[in-house]
N, C-alpha and C positions, 0 to 999 in steps of 0.2 A: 504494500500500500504506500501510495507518495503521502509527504509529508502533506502536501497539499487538501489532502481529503478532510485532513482535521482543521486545519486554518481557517477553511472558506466556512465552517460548520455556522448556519447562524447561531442566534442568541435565544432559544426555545423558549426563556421566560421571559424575552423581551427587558433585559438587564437595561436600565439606565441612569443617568445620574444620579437623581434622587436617592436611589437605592445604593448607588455605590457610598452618596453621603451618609446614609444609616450604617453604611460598615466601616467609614472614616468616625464617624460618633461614638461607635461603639470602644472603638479603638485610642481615640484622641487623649484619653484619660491618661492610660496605661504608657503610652509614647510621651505624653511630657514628663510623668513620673519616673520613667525609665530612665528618659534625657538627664531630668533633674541627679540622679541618685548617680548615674554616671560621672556628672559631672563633680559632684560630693567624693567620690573615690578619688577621680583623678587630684583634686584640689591635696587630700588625707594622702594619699600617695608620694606626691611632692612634696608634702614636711614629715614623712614618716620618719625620717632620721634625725629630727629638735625635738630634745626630750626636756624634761625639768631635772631637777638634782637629782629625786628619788627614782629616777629612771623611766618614768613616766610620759606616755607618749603628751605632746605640747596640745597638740589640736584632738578634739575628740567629739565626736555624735551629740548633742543636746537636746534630744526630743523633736520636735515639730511645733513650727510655726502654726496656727488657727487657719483652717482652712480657709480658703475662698475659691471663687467661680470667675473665671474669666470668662466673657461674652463673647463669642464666636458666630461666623456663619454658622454653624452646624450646633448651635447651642449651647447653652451656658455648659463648662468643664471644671466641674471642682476639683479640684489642687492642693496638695499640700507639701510646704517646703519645709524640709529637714533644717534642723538649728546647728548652727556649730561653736562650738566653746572653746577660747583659746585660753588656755591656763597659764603660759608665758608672764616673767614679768613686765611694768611697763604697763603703760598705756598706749604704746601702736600695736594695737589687737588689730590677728586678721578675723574679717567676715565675709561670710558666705552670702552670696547673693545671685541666684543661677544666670545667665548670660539669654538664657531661653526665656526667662519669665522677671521682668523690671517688678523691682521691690512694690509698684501703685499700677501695675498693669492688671486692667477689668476690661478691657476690651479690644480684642485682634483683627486686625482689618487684612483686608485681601485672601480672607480664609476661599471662596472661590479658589483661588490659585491652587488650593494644596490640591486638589482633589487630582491631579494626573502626576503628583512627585509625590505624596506621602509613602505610600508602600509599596510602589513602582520605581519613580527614577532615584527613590531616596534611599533606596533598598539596595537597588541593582546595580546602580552608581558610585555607591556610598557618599552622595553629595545629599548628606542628614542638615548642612547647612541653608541651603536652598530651599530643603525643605520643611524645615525646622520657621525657619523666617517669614515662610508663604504663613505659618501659622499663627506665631507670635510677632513679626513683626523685626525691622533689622536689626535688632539685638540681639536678634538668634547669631549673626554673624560671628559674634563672640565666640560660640560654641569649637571646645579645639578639637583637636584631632583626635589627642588622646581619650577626648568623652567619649565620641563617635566611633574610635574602636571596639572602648568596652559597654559601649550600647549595640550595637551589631554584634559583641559576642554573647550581651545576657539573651538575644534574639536566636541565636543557633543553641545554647546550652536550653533554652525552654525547648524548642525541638528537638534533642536530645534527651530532655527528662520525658516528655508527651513520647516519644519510642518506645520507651521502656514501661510504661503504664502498667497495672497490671488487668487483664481480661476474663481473670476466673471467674466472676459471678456474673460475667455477660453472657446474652445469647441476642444473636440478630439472625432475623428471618430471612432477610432481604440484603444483598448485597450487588454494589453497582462499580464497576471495574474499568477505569480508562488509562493508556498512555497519552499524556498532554504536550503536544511539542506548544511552543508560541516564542515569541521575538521581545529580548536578545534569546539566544540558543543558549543552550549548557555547554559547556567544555567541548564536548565531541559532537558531530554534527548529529549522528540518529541519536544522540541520548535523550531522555525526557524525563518528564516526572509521572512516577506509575502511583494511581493511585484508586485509592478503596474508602468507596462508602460504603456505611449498614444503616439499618433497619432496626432498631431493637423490637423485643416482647410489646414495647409499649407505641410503638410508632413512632417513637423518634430517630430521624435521622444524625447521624455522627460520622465523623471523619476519623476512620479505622488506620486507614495504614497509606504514607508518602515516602516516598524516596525515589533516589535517581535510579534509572534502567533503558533496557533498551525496548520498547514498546514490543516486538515481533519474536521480541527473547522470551524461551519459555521456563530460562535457567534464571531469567530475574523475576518473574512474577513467582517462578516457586519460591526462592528465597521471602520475597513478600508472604505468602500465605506460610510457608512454614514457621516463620516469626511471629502470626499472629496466633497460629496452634499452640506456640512453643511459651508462649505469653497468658495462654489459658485457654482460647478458642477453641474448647473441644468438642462441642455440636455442630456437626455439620449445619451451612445456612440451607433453608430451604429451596431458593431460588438465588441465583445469580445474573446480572446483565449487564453487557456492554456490546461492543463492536466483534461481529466475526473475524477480522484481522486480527487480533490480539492474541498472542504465546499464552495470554494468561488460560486459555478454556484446556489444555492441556498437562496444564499445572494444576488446576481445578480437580483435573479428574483425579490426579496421582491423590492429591492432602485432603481436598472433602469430598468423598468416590462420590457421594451418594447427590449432592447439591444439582438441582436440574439447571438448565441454562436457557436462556432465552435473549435474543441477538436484539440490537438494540436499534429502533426502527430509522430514528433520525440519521446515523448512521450508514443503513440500509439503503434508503433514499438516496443520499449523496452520492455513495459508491455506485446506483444502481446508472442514475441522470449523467453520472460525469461519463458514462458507458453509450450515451447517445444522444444524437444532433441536437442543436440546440435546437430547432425548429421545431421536436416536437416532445420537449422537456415537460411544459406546462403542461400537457395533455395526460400524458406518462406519470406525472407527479399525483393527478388527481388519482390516476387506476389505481397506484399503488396507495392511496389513503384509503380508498377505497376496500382494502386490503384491512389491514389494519384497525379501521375504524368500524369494523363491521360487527354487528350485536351477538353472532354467533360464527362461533367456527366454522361451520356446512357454508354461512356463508361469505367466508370468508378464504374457506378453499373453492369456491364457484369464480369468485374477483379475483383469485390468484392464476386460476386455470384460464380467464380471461387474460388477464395480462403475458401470458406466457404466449396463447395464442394470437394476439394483436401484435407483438414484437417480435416473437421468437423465430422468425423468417427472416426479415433485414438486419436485426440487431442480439443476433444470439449469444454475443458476449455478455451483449448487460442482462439479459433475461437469464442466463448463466449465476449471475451474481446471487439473485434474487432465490435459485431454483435451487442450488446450493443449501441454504440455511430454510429450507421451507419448513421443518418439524419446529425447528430453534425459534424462527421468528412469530410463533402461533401457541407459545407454550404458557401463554401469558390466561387461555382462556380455559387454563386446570387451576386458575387462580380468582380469589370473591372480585365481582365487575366494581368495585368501590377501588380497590388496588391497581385497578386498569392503568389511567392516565398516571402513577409512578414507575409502574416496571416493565413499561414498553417502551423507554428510553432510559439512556444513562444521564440525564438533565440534570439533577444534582450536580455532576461534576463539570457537563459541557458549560451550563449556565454560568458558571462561579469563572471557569479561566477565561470564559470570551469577553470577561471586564478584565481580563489579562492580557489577553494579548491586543483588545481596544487601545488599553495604553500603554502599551511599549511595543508598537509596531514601527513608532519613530527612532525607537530607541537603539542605539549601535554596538557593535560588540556583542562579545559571549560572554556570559555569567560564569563565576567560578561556581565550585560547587555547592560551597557552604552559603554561599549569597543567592543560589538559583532555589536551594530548596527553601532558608530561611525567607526570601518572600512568598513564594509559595506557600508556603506554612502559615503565614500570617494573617495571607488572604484565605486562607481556606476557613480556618478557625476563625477570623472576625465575620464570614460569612455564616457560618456554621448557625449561628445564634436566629440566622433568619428563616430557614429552612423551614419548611413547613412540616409536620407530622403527617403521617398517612391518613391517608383519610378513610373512615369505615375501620377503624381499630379494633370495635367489638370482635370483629372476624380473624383477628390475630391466635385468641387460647384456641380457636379450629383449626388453624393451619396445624398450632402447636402439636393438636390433638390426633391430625390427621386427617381429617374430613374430608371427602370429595367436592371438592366442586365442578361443574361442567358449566360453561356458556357462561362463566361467573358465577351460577346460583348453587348453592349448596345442595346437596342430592341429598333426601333420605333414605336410609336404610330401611330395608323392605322387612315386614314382621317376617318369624321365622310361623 
């Protein structure tokens, strides 16, 4: 599969700014506090060698300043700045005063601006200056190097602790599987970021497992799914979904035999249209909704055997595509019709990077590693919070339990 197929992918849940501003909100707090506490080390750092007589360090932690809320585009963000106490004698006491947040700043202008450097070019850049500034204002210029280091490193160490999580009392029904390329690239040119969403018992979606791989490799998806076994994951998920291109359905079959699969339609679509003329795309796009969209299987193999016959003469490659994965892409209707419109694409995760690769398609250069997953990581998790829960949850303890469903609806069991 060219890298192409994933790029052009639209935006399924029509992601736009508004929304990207609720996951800058979300986030805003946590990024000045991190800046701020950054900036506090590095300060403690550079006098860690002035001690007083009794050998005690000079400069030390003081509690916390009284909160406040500075006024933002993206709304009020309450703040709190750590205190510092110089024990030194004399009266030329140093004081702490962050560079990012003026001792009587209640209000940030040109917050608009942040919205395409925050967790984009101020991640993948490391230009936390720029970005820092669009927030607070140019006093963020202040901000040195040394903060910005070990603010980009408390950034990769929280993605390192989130690895290691522990999964024992988890169980998800539902799991959604993608390789992500987007712009800048990662180190090597096919590398990506492979990642995994679930479903829990309760209907909530979560962000299971990121890391770098190579999307068509079926030696990096294993490593992923054996790490989330090896972590506690020990019920197989019910259902799994993503792209038939993916290494990961063979890696699937080794760690959870039992997990059914079902190809992921948006996907499907893509690969099938970019297999033939543009001229008669629109036409071709409806048949195959048609497909998909249909209230029952029977008829839904009637619009499939339809489509295969209106193309399958001139255009048998892309009707190939489609004929391929015909049991995988239909598997969706052994499952309650309430769960339909989640598990007949992998939209969790295409949703979230195509505000990734929105902005940073300008963006040049390839990301190191630590910087490609640590923004990545941040935007997953700040989106995370937005995700919607499955809908029709009561039908959750019946997958658990087993229960047939056919055409969506639950079958009962016949007396004996």
């Amino acid at each position: 599969m060219h890298d192409d197929t994933i790029t052009r992918l639209p935006d399924p849940s029509g992601f736009a700014a508004d929304a990207l501003t609720e996951v800058i909100r979300a986030g805003a707090r946590k990024l000045i506090e991190q800046a701020i506490e950054a900036e506090m080390a590095a300060l403690l750092a550079t006098f860690s060698d002035e001690k007083l007589g009794d050998g005690r360090a000079r400069l030390v932690r003081h509690g916390t300043l009284p909160e406040r809320e500075v006024l933002t585009g993206i709304g009020p963000v309450a703040v709190k700045v750590p205190r510092l106490r110089d024990r030194g004698p004399g009266e030329d006491k140093i004081s702490f005063t962050p560079s990012i947040l003026p001792r009587y700043l209640r209000k940030a202008k040109s917050v608009e601006e942040l919205l395409p450097w925050l967790y984009l070019k101020g991640v993948s850049t490391g230009d936390f200056t720029e970005a820092l500034a669009a927030l607070l204002g140019p006093n963020a210029k202040g901000l040195s190097a040394t903060t910005i280091t070990r603010l980009k490193a408390d950034w990769w160490h929280d993605y390192e602790a989130w690895q290691k999580r522990d999964l024992d009392a988890r169980r998800f029904l539902y799991i959604w599987a993608d390789g992500v390329y987007f712009k800048p690239r990662m180190a090597e040119e096919k590398q990506c970021v492979l990642v995994i969403v679930g479903a829990d018992e309760y209907g909530r979606k979560e962000l299971l497992a990121m890391t770098d791989g190579f999307r068509e490799s079926t030696q990096s998806w294993r490593e992923v799914l054996l790490d989330l076994r090896r972590r506690g994951l020990k019920q197989d998920p019910k259902l799994a979904i993503g792209d038939g291109a993916l290494g990961f359905w063979a890696a699937l079959r080794e760690v959870f035999a039992s997990t059914r699969e079902q190809r992921c339609w948006v996907h499907k679509t893509m690969n099938v249209l970019n297999a033939l003329p543009q001229s008669v795309q629109a036409k071709a796009k409806g048949h195959l909704h048609d497909i998909w969209q249909a209230g029952t299987r029977a008829e839904a193999e009637a619009a499939f055997d339809f489509f295969v016959e209106t193309y399958g003469v001139k255009w048998d490659k892309a009707v190939d595509k489609l004929v391929k994965d015909r049991s995988a892409l239909l598997t969706f209707y052994d499952y309650p019709a309430e769960h339909w419109k989640h598990i007949r694409t992998s939209n969790p995760i295409e949703s979230t990077f195509a505000t990734v690769r929105h902005r940073t398609k300008r963006t040049k250069g390839c990301l190191s590693r630590q910087t490609g997953l640590a923004m990545a990581f941040k935007l997953m998790i700040a989106a995370q919070g937005k995700w919607r829960k499955l809908d029709g949850r009561n039908r959750l303890p019946e997958i658990i339990q087993g229960v047939e469903f056919r055409d969506g609806l639950r079958q009962l069991q016949n007396a004996a």
